[in-house]
N, CA, C and O atoms as a DFTB+ gen file, in Angstrom:
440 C
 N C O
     1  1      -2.162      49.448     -14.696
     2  2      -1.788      48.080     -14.924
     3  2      -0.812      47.610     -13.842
     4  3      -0.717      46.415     -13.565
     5  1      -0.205      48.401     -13.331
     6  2       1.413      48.342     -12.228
     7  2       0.428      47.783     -11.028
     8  3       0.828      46.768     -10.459
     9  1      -0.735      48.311     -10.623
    10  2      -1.328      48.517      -9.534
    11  2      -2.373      47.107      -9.459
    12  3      -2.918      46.642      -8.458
    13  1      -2.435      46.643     -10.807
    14  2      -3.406      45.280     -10.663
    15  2      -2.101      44.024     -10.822
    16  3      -2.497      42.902     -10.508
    17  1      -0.869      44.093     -11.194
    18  2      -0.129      43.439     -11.206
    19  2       0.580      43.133      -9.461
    20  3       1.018      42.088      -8.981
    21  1       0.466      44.353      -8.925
    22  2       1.354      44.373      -7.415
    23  2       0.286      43.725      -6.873
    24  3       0.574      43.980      -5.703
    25  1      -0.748      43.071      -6.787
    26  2      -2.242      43.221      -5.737
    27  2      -1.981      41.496      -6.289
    28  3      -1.388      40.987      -7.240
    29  1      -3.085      40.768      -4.666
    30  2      -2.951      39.015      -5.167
    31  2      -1.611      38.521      -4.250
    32  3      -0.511      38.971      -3.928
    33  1      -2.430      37.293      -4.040
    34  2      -1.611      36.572      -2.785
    35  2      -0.820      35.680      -3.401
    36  3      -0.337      34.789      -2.703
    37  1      -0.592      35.713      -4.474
    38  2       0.808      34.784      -5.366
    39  2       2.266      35.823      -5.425
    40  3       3.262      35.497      -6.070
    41  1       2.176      36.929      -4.740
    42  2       2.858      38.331      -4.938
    43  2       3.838      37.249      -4.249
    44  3       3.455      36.286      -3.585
    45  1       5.360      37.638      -4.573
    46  2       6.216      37.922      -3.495
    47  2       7.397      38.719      -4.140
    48  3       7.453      38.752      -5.369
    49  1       8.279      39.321      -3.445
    50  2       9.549      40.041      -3.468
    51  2      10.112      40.438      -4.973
    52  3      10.249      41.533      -5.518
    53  1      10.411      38.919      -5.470
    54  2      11.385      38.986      -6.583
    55  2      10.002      39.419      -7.570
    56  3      10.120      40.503      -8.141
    57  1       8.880      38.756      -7.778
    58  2       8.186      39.395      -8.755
    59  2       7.645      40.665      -8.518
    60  3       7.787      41.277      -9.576
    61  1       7.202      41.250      -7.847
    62  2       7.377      42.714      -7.461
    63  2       8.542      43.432      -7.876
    64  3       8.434      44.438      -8.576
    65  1       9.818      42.922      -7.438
    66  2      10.883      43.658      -8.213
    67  2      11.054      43.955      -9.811
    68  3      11.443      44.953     -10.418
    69  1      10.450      42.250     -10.374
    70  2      10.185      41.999     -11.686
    71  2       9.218      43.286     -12.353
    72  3       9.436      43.973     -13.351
    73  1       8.396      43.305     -11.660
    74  2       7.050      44.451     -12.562
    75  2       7.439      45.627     -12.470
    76  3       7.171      46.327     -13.447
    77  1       8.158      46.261     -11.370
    78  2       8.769      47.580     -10.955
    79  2       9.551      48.034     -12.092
    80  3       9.266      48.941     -12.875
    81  1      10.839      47.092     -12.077
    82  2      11.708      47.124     -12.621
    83  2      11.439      47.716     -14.541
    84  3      11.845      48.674     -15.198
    85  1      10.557      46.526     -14.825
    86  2       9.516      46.817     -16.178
    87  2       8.819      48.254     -16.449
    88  3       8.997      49.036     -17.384
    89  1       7.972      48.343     -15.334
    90  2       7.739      49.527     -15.630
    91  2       8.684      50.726     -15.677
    92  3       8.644      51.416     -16.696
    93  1       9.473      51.037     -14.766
    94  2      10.727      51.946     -14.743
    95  2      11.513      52.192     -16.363
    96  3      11.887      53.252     -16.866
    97  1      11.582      50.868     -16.883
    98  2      11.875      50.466     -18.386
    99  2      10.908      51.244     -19.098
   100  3      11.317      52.061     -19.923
   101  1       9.874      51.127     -18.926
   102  2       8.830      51.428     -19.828
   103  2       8.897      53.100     -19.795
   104  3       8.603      53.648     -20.857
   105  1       9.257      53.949     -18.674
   106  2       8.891      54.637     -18.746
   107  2      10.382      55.531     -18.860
   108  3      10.223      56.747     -18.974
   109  1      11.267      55.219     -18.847
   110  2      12.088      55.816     -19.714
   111  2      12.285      55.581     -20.961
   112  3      12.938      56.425     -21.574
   113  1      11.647      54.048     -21.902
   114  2      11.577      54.373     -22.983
   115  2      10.537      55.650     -23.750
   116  3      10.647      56.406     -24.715
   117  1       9.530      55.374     -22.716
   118  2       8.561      56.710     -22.949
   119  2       9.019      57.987     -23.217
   120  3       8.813      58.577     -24.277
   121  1       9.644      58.431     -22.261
   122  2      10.501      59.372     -22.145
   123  2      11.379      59.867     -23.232
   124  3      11.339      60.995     -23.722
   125  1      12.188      58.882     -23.560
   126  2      13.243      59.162     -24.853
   127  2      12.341      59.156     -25.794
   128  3      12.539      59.991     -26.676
   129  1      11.016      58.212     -25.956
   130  2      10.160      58.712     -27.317
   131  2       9.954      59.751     -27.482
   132  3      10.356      60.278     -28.520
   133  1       9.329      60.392     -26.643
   134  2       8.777      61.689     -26.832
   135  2       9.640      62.566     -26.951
   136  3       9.458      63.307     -27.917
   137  1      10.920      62.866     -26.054
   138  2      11.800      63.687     -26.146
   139  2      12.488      63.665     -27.692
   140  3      13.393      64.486     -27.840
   141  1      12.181      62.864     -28.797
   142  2      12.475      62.390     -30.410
   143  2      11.394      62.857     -31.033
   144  3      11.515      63.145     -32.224
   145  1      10.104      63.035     -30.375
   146  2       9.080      63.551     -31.084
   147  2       8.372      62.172     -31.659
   148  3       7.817      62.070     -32.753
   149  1       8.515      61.189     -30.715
   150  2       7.861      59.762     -31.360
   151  2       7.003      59.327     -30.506
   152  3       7.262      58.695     -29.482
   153  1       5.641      59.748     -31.015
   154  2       4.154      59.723     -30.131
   155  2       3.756      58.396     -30.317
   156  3       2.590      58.203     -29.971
   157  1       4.408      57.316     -30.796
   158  2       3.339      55.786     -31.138
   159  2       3.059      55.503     -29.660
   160  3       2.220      54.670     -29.314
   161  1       3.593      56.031     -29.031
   162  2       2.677      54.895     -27.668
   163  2       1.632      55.756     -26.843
   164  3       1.015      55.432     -25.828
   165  1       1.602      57.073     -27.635
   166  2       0.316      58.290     -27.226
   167  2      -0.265      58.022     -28.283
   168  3       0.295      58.343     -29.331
   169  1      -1.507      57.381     -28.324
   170  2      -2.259      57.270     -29.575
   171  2      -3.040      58.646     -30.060
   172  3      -3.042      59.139     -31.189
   173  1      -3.628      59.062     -29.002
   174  2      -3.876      60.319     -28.714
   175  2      -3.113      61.642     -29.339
   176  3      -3.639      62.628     -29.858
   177  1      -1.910      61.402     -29.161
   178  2      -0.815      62.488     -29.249
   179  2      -0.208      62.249     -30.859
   180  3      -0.038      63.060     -31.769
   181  1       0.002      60.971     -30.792
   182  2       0.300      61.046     -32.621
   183  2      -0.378      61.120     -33.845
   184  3       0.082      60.823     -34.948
   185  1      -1.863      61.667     -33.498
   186  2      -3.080      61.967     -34.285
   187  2      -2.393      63.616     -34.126
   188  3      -1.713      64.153     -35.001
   189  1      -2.626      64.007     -33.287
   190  2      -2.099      65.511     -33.602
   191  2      -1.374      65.737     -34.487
   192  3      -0.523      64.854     -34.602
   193  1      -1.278      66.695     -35.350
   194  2      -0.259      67.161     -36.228
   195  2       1.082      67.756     -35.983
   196  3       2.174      67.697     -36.549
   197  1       0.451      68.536     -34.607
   198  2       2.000      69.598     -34.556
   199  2       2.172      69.654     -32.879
   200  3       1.369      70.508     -32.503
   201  1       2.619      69.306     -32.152
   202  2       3.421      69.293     -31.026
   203  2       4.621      70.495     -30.684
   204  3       5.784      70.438     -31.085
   205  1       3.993      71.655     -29.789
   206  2       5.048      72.297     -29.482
   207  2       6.033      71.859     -28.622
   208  3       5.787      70.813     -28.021
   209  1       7.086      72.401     -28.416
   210  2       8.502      72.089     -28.145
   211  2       8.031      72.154     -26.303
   212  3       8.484      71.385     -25.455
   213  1       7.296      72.982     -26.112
   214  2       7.009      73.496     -24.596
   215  2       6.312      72.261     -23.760
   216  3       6.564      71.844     -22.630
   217  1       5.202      71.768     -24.873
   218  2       4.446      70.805     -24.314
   219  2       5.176      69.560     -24.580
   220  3       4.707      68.650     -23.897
   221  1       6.052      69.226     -25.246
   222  2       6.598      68.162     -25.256
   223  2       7.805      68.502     -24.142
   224  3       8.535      67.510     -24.144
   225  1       8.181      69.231     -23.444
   226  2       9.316      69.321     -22.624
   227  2       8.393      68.742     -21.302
   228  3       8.886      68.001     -20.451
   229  1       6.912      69.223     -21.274
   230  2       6.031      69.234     -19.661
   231  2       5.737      67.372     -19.582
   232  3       5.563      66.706     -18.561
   233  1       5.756      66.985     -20.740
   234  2       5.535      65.467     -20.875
   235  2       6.991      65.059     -20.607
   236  3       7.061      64.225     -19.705
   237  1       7.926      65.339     -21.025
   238  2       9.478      64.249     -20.338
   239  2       9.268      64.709     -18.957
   240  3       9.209      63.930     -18.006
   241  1       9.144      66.139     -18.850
   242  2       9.460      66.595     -17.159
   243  2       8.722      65.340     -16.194
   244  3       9.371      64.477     -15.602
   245  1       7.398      65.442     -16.188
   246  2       6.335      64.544     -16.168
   247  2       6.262      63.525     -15.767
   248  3       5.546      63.089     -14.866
   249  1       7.570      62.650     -16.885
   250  2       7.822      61.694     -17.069
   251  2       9.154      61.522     -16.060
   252  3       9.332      60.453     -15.477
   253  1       9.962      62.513     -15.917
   254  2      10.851      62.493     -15.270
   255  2      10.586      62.153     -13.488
   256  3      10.990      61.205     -12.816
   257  1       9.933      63.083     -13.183
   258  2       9.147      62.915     -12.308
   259  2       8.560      61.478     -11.837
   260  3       9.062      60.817     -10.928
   261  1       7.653      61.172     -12.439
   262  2       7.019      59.449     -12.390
   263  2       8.379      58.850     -12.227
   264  3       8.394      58.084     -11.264
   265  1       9.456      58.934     -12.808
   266  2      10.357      57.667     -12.644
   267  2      11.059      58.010     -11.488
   268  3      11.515      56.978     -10.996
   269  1      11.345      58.976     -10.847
   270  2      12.198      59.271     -10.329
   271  2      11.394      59.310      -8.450
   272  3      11.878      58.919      -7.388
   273  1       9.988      59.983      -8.770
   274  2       9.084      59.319      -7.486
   275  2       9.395      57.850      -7.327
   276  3       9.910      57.503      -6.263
   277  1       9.095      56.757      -8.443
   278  2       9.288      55.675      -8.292
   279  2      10.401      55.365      -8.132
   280  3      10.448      54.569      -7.193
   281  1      11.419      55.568      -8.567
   282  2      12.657      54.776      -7.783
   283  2      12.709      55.003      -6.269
   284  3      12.605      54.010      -5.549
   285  1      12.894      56.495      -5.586
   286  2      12.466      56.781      -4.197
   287  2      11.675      56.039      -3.823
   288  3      12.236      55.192      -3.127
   289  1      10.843      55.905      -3.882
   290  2       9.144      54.889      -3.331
   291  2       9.736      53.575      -2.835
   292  3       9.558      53.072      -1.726
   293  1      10.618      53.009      -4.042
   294  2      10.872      51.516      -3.917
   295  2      12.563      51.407      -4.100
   296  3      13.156      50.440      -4.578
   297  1      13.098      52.506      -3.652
   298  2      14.171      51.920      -3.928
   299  2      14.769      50.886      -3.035
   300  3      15.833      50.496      -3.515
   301  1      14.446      50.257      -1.823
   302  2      14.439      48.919      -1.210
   303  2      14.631      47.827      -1.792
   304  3      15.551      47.018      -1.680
   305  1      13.253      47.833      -2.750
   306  2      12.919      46.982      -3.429
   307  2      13.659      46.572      -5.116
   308  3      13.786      45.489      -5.688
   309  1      13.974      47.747      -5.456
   310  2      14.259      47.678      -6.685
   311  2      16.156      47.915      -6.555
   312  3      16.728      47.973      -7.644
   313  1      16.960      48.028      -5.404
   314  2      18.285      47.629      -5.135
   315  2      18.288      46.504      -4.591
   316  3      19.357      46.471      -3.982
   317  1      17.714      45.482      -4.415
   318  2      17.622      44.032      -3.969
   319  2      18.385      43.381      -4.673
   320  3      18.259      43.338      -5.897
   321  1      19.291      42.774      -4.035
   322  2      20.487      41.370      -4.722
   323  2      19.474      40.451      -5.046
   324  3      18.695      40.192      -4.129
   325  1      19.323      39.981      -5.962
   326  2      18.527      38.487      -5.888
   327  2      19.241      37.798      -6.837
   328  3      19.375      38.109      -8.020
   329  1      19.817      36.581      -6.101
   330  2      20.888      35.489      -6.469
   331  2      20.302      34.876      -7.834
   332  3      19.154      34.950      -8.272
   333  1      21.189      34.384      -8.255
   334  2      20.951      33.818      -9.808
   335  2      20.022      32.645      -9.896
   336  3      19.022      32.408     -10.573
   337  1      20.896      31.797      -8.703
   338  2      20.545      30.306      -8.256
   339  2      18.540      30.266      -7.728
   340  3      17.863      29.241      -7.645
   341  1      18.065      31.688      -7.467
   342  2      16.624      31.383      -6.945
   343  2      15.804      31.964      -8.374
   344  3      14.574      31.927      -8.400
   345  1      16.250      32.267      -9.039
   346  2      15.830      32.407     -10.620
   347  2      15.668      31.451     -11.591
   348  3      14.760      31.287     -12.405
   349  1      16.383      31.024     -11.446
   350  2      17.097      29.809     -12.151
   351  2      18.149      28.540     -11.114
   352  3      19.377      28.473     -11.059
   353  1      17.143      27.695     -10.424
   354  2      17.484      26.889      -9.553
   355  2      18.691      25.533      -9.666
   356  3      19.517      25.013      -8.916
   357  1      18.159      25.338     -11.222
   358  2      18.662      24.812     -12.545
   359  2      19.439      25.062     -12.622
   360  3      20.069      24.039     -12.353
   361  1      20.351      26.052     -12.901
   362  2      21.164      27.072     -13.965
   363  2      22.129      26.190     -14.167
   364  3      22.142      25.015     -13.799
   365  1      22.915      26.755     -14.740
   366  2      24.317      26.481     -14.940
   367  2      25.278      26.363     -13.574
   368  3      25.710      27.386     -13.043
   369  1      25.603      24.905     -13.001
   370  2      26.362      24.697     -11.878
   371  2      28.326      25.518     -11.728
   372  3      29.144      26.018     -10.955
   373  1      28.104      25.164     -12.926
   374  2      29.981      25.940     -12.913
   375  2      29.722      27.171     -12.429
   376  3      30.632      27.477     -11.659
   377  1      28.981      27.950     -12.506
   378  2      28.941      29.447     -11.849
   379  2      28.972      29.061     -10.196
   380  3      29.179      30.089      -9.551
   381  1      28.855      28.114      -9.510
   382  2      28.548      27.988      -8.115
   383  2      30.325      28.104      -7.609
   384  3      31.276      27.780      -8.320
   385  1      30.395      28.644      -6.230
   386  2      31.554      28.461      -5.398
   387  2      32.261      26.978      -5.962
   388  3      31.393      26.185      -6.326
   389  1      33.449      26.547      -6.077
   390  2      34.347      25.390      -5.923
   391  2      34.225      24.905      -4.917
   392  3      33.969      23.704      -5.005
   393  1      34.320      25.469      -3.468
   394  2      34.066      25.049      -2.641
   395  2      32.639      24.483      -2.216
   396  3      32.604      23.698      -1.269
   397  1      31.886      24.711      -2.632
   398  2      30.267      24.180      -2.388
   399  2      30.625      23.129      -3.050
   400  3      30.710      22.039      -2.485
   401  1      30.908      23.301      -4.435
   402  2      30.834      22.227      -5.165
   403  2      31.644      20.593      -4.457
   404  3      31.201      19.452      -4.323
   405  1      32.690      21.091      -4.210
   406  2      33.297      20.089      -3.681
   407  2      32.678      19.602      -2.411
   408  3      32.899      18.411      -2.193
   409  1      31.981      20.207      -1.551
   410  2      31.212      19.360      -0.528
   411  2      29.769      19.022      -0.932
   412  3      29.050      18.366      -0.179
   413  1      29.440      19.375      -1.866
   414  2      28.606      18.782      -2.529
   415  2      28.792      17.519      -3.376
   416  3      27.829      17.028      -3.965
   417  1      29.797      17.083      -3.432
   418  2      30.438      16.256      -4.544
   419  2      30.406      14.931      -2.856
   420  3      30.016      13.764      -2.821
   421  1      30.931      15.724      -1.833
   422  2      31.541      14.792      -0.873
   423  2      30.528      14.241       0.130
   424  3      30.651      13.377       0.998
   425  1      29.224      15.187      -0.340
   426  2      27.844      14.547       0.546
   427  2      27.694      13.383       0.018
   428  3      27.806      12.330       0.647
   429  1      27.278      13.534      -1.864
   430  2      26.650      12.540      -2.273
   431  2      27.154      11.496      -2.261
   432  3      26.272      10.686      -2.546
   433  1      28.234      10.914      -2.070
   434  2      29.363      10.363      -1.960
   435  2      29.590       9.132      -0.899
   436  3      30.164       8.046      -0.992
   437  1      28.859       9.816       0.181
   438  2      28.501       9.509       1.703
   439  2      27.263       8.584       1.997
   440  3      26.951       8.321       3.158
């Protein structure tokens, strides 16, 4: 799903960071599931009855792994500052510099 989401010429930077970021989420919640013994998101795995301790350690490892390739891979991408103001262009103005504000106050003015 990561791989049909990154692909497409509407891509840029911040949403790439957006899906990365998600998945990374996803897969340490994965992680802590299983490491609890909570298979709902292995549909597969929570039909089983009994789960040894061994094979549930090779699935966090696994898992450890996947997240930890991925941060390396992208960590460029996924330590990126991205300002509040290009998120939310809108936002809330009191968060801006005083000083902007005030030459902003002194353009319109003009």
């Amino acid at each position: 799903m990561v791989n049909l989401q990154l692909q497409g010429d509407s891509l840029n930077l911040i949403k790439t960071k957006s899906i990365l970021s998600a998945f990374l989420a996803r897969v340490k919640l994965m992680k802590q599931n299983i490491g609890r013994g909570e298979f709902s998101q292995f549909p597969n795995l929570s039909q089983t009855s009994c789960q040894e301790d061994d094979d549930v350690s090779t699935y966090v490892q696994h898992l450890n792994a996947l997240y930890s390739d991925f941060e390396s891979r992208f960590e460029d991408i996924l330590t990126m500052v991205i300002p509040p103001w290009i998120n939310n262009p809108y936002g809330d103005i009191e968060e801006t510099n005083v000083i902007i504000q005030e030459e902003l106050t002194e353009l319109s003015t003009n």
